[in-house]
N, C-alpha and C positions, 0 to 999 in steps of 0.2 A: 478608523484606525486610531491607537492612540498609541502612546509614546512616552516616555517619561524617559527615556534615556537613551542611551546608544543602541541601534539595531546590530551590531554585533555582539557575539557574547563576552559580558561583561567583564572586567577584572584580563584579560586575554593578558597583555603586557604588564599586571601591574607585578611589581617585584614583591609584593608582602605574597604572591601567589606564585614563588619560583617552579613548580611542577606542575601549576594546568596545562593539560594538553589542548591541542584545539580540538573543535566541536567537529565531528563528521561531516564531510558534505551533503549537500540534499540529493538524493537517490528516485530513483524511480524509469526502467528501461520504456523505451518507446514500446507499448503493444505492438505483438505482431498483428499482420493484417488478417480478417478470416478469410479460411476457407474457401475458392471461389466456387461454385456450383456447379456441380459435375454438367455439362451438356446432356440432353436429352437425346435419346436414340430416334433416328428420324422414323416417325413410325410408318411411312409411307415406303420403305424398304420392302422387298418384297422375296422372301427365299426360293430360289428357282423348286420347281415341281420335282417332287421326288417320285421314283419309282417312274418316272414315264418314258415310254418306249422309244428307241431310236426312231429318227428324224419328226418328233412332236415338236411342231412349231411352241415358240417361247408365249409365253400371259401377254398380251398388247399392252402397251402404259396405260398407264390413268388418265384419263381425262382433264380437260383442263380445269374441271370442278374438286379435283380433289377424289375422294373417299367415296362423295355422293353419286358420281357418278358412275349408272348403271353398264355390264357391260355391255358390247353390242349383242343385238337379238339375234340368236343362232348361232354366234362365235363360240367357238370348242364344247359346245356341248349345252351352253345357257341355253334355257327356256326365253323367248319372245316376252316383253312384256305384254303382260297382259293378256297370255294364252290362257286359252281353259285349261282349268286341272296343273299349271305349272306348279310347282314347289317353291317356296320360297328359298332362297339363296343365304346358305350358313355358313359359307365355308370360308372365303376372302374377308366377303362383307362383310360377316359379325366379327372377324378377327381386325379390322380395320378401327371399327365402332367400340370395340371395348377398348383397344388401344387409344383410339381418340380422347375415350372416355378418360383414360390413365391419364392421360396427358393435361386433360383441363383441370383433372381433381389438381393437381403438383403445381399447374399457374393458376389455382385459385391460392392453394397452401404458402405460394412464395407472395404471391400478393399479402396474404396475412401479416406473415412474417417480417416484410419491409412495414406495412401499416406499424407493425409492433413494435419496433424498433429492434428484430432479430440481427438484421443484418446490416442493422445500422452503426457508422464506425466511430460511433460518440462514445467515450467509455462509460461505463457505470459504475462509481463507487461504491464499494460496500463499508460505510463508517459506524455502522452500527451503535447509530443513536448519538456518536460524539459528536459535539457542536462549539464552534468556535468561543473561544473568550478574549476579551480584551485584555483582560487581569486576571493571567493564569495564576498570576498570585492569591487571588482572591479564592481560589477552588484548591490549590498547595495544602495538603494535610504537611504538620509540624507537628503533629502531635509524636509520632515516634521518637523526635530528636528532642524537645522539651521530657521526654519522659525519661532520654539519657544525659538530663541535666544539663542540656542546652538549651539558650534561648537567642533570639534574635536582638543584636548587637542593636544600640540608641543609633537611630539614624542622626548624621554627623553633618547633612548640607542636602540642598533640595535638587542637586545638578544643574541649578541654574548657572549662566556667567554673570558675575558681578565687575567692579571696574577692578576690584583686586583680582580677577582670573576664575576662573570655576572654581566650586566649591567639592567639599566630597560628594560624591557621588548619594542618593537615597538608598534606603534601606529601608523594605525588600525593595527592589527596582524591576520592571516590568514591562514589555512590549506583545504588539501583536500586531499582525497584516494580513489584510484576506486582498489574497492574488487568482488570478483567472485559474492557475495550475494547481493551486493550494493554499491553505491558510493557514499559517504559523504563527506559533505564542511562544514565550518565555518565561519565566522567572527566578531572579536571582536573589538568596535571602544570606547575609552575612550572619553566621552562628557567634558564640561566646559561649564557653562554659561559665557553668554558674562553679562561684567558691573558687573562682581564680586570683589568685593576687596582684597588685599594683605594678609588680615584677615581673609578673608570666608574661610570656608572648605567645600566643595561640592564635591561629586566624583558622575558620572552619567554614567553609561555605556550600553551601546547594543549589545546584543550577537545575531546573529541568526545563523543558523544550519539549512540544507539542505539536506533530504538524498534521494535518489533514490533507490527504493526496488525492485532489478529483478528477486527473489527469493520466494518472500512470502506479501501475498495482507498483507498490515496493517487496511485495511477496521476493521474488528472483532474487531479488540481491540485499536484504535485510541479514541474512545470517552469513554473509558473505563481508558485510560490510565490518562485523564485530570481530569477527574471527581472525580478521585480517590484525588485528593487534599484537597474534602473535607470531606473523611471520614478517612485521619490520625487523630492517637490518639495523639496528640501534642497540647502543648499550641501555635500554631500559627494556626487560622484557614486562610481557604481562599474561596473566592466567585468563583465557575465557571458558565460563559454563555455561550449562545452556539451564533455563529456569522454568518448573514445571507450574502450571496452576494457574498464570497469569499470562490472560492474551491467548492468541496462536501461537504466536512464537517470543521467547524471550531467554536473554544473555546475561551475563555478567563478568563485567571486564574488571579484573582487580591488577593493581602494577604489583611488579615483586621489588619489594621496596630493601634495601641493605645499605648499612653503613648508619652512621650516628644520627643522624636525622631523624627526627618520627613525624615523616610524613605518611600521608594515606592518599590515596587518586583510587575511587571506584566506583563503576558505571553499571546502572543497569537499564537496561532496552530492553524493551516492550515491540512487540507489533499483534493490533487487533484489527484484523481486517485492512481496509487503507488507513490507517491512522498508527502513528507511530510516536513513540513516548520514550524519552531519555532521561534522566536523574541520576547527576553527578554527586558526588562527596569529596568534597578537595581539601585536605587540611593541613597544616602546619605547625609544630608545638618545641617549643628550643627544650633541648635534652633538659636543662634545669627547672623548667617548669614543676608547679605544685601538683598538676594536673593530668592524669593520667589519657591520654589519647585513647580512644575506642578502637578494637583490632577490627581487625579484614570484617572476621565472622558476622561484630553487632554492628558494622556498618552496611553489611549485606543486607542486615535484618530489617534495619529500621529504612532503608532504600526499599525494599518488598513491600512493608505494611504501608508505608508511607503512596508509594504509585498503586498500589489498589485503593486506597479510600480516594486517592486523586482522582484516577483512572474513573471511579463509581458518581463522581461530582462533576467530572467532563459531560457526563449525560446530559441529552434535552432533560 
């Protein structure tokens, strides 16, 4: 595991960041348990005799061999073993023997199936092909936000403590943990427009977060989780849609931003199989700035192009 900064997500408290919201929490319902195995019909039942005449004594039980055991010689009508010219006996007995038969094929097939791990209650992830990184920054496309004339702010301090107190934080700053249940990355990269002045005040940043779920499908409550942004009870409402083409499932939360400020807060998630993938847009710009803010739409844009080239570099 490595580390370079705080395991939570970055900037949460800082004031030049007045509208990040906090990060979802980690998701994923307990599996239900399977199926248990229907019991088997006991195949030694025996349907009383149809069609026979009043006072026909009843079939005598089975013996204490089971199935194999013949019945007595002479009883209702059986041939002696062993008589000349008897017939062989079709009628209980082969219906006994292929029932048997049924029976052993099903405890040979659940044998299999436990060997296999059918009904075994380990889960199985499906991540299709995604593999943990330490520096999810390191796999981070920026290429959409450099090509809307943003670049990544001079890192200002290493997050080390000196004797004068912490320094700023690093730029891009980075973590990751691989846990029994899952293993989770981050990274956080502070933006700048380019051809800003000495004067502007802009802060832009990009958070995404990665995690791998070996534990528990986040399938169930993945679209549950996004949607919910727009039945908080708050004066900040926000829009979610749903995004076609990328993943299995995928969202996009945009806030409805009003009044003098030009800020922007827009998320979009991802879910591919168990792995699930977030990238934020969080920005700030003082109404006087030289600097025109990018709207909802080319922040939606360049958050899409941006998690597919990532999403394609998460691969083994």
């Amino acid at each position: 595991m490595s580390n370079t900064g705080d395991q939570n997500p970055p900037f949460a408290g800082d004031q030049n960041a007045p509208f990040s919201a906090p990060q979802p929490p980690a998701y994923g319902p307990t599996p239900a348990p399977p199926p248990p195995v229907p019991a088997q019909q006991n195949p030694y039942a025996q349907p009383g005799p149809q069609g026979a005449p009043p006072g026909t004594p009843p079939a005598p039980p089975q013996g204490p061999g089971g199935y194999d055991d013949p019945a007595p010689a002479g009883a209702y009508g059986a041939a002696p073993t062993g008589a000349p010219g008897a017939a062989p006996s079709r009628g209980v007995s082969g219906w006994l023997w292929a029932v048997g038969g049924a029976v052993a094929a099903t405890a040979i097939g659940a044998s299999v199936m436990f060997a296999t791990g059918a009904f075994s209650s380990e889960p199985h992830p499906v991540l299709k092909g995604y593999a943990f990184r330490d520096d999810l920054c390191s796999v981070t496309s920026l290429t959409p936000f450099e090509n809307a004339h943003y670049k990544t702010k001079p890192s200002a301090g290493t997050g080390s403590t000196g004797s004068s107190g912490p320094s700023s934080p690093p730029n891009p700053q980075h973590s990751g943990s691989r846990m029994g249940s899952m293993d989770s990355m981050w990274c956080n990269v502070s933006l700048t427009p380019e051809g800003a002045g000495t004067t502007d005040y802009s802060s832009s940043w990009v958070y995404s977060a990665a995690t791998l779920h070996k534990k528990t499908d986040p399938a169930p409550e993945f679209a549950d989780l996004y949607r919910a942004y727009e039945t908080q009870q708050t004066s900040t409402t926000y829009k979610v849609e749903p995004v076609s083409g990328i993943g299995d499932e995928a969202f996009l939360v945009t806030r409805n931003d009003s009044g003098a400020l030009n800020s922007s807060y827009v998320i979009l998630a991802v879910r591919d199989g168990w792995m699930t993938y977030q990238t934020t847009w969080s920005s700030y710009t003082t109404s006087s700035s030289t600097v025109k803010p990018p709207g909802p739409a080319e922040i939606a844009t360049m958050l899409e192009s941006s998690a597919r080239e990532t999403l394609s570099r998460l691969h083994d």
